[in-house]
KEKE-3310 file (N, C-alpha, C; in steps of 0.2 Angstrom, whole numbers, plus 5000, padded with zeros to 4 digits):
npx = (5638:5637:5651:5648:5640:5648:5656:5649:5648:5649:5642:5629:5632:5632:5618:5613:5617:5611:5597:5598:5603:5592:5581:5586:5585:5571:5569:5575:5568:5556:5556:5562:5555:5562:5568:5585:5592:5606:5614:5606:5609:5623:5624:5616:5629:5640:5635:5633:5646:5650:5645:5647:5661:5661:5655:5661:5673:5670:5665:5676:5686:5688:5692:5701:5715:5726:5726:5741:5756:5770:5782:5776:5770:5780:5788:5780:5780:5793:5792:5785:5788:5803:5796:5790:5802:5809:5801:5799:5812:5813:5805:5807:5820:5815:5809:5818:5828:5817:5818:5830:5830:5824:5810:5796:5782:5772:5759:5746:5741:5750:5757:5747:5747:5759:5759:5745:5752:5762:5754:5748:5758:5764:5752:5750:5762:5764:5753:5759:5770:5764:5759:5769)
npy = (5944:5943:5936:5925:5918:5916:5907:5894:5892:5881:5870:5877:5877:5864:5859:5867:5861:5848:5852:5855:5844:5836:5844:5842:5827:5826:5834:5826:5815:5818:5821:5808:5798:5790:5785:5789:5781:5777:5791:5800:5793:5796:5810:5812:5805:5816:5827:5826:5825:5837:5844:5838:5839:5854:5855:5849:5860:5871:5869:5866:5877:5891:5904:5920:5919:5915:5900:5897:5901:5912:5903:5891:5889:5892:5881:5869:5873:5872:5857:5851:5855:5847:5835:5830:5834:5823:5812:5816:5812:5798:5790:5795:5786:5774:5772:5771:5760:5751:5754:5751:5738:5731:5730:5733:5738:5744:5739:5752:5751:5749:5760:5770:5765:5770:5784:5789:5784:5793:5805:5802:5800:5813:5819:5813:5819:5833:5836:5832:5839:5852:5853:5855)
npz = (5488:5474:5472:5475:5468:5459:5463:5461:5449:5440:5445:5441:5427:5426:5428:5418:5406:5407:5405:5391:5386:5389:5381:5370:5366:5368:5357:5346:5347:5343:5331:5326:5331:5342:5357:5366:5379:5382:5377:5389:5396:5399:5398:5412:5418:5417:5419:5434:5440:5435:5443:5456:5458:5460:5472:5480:5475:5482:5493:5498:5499:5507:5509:5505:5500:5489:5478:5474:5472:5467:5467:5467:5455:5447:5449:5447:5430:5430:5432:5425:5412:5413:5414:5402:5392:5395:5391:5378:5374:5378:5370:5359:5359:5362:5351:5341:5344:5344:5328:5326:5329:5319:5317:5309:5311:5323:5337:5339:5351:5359:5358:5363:5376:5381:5381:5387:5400:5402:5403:5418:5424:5425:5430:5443:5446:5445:5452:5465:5467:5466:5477:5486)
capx = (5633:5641:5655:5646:5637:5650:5660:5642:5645:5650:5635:5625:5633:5630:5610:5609:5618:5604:5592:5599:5604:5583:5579:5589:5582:5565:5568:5576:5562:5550:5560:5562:5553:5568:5572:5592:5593:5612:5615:5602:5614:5630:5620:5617:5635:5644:5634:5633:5651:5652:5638:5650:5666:5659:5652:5667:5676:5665:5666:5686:5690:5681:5694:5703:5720:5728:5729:5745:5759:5775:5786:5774:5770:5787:5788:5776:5781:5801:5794:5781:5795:5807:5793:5788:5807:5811:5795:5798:5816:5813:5801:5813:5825:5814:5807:5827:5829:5812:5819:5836:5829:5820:5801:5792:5776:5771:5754:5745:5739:5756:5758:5743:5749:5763:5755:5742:5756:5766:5747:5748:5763:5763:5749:5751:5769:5760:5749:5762:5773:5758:5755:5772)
capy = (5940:5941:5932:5918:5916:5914:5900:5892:5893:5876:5869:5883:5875:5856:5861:5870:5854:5842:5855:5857:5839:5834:5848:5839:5820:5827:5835:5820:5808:5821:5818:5799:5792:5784:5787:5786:5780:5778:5799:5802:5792:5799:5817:5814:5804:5822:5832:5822:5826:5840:5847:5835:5842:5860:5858:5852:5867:5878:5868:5866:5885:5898:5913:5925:5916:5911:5891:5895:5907:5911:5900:5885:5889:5891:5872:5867:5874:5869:5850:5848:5856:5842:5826:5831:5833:5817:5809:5815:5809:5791:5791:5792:5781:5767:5771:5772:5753:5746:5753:5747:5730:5728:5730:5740:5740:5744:5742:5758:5749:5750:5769:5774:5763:5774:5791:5787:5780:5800:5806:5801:5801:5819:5823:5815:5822:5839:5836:5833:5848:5859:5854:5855)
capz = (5485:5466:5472:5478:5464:5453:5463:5459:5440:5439:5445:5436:5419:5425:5427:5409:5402:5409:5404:5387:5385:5389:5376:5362:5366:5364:5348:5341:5350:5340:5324:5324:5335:5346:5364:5365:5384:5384:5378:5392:5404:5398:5400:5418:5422:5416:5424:5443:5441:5435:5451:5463:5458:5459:5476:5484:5475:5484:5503:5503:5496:5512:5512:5500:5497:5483:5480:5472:5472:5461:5468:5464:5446:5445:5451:5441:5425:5427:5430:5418:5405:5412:5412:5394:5386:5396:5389:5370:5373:5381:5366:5353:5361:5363:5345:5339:5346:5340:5320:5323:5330:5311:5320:5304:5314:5331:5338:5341:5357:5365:5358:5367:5383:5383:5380:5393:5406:5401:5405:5423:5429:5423:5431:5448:5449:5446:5460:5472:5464:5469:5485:5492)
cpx = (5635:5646:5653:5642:5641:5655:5654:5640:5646:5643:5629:5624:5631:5620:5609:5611:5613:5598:5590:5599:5594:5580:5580:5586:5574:5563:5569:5571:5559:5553:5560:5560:5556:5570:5577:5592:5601:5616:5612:5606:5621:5628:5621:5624:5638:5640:5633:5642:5654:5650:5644:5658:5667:5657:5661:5673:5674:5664:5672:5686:5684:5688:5697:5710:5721:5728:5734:5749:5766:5780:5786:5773:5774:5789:5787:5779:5791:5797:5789:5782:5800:5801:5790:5796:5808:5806:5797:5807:5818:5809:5805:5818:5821:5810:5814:5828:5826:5816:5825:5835:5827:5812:5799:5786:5774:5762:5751:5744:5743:5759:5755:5746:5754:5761:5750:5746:5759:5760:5747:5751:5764:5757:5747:5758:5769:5758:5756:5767:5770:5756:5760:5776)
cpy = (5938:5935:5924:5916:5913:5909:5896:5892:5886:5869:5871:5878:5867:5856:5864:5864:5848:5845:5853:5849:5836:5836:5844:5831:5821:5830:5828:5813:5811:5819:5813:5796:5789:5788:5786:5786:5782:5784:5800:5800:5796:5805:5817:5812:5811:5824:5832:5824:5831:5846:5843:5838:5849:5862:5857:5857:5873:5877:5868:5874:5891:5903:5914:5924:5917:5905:5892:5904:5907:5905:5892:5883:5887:5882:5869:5868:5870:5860:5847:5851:5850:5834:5826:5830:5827:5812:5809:5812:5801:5789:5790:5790:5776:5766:5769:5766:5750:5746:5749:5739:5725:5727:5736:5740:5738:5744:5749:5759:5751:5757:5774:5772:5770:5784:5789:5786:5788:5804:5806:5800:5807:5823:5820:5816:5830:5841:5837:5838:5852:5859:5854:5863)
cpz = (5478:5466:5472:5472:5458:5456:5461:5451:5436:5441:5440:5429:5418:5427:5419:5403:5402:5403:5394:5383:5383:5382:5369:5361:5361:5359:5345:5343:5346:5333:5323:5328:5342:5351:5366:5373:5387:5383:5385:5399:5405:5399:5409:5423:5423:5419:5431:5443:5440:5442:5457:5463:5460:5468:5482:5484:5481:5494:5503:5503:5500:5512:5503:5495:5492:5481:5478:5471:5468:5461:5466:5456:5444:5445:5446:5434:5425:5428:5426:5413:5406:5412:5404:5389:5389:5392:5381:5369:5376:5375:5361:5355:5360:5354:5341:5338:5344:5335:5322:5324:5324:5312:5314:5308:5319:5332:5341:5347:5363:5366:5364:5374:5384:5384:5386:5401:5407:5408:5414:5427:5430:5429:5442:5450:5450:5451:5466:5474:5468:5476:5491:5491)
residu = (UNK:UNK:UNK:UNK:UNK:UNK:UNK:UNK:UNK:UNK:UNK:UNK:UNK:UNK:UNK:UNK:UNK:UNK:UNK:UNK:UNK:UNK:UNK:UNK:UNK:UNK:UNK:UNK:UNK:UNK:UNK:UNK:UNK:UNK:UNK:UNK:UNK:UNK:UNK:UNK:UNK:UNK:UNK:UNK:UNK:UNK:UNK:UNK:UNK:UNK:UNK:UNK:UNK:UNK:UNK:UNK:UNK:UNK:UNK:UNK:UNK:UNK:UNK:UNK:UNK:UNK:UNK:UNK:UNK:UNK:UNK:UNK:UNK:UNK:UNK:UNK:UNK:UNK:UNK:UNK:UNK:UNK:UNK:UNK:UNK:UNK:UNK:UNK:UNK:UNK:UNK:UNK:UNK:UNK:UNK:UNK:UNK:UNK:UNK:UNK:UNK:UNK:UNK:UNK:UNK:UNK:UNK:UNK:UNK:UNK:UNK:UNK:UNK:UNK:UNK:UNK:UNK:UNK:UNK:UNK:UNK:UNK:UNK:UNK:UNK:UNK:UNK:UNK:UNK:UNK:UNK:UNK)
# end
């Protein structure tokens, strides 16, 4: 029974954020007046996600298993050590090129693009590391 209760902590914790969330509106409505509708939505997106996330943890994962065992970690860690040095060295290479080009300012736009692009190749090359 303990066990089970504690795949159910994710859940648990997206109910006391609602809960907690509510509590805080109605102070601040008591306080000033003003009902923030848009906190009160972002309160229930995160928590519908984090309650749907939780449950499908809880219907895929029925035995005793491990999802993961040394061989994958191992995976895992040598290639999200090699998509990081390759990342901070594509990175200064194409920073290298920009200065030599004579470019003194880059927008931050394109910095984030790149950080975000790392972001997600990183992380379904992770994915599919882990599942093989």
């Amino acid at each position: 029974m303990k066990k089970e209760l504690q795949r159910w902590n994710l859940a648990f914790m997206a109910v006391c954020i609602m809960f907690g969330a509510i509590i805080g509106l109605i102070i601040i409505y008591a306080i000033t007046g003003e009902f923030n509708f848009s906190s009160l939505l972002g309160f229930i997106t995160g928590a519908t996600i984090l309650f749907i996330i939780n449950v499908i943890k809880v219907l895929v994962k029925n035995d005793n298993t491990p999802e993961t065992d040394e061989r994958t970690r191992k995976n895992m860690l040598k290639f999200l050590l090699y998509a990081s040095n390759i990342f901070i060295g594509v990175l200064f290479i194409t920073l290298g090129i920009i200065t030599i080009l004579g470019m003194e300012s880059i927008s931050i736009t394109y910095l984030w693009i790149i950080i975000i692009a790392y972001l997600w190749f990183s992380g379904i090359g992770g994915f599919i590391v882990s599942r093989k």
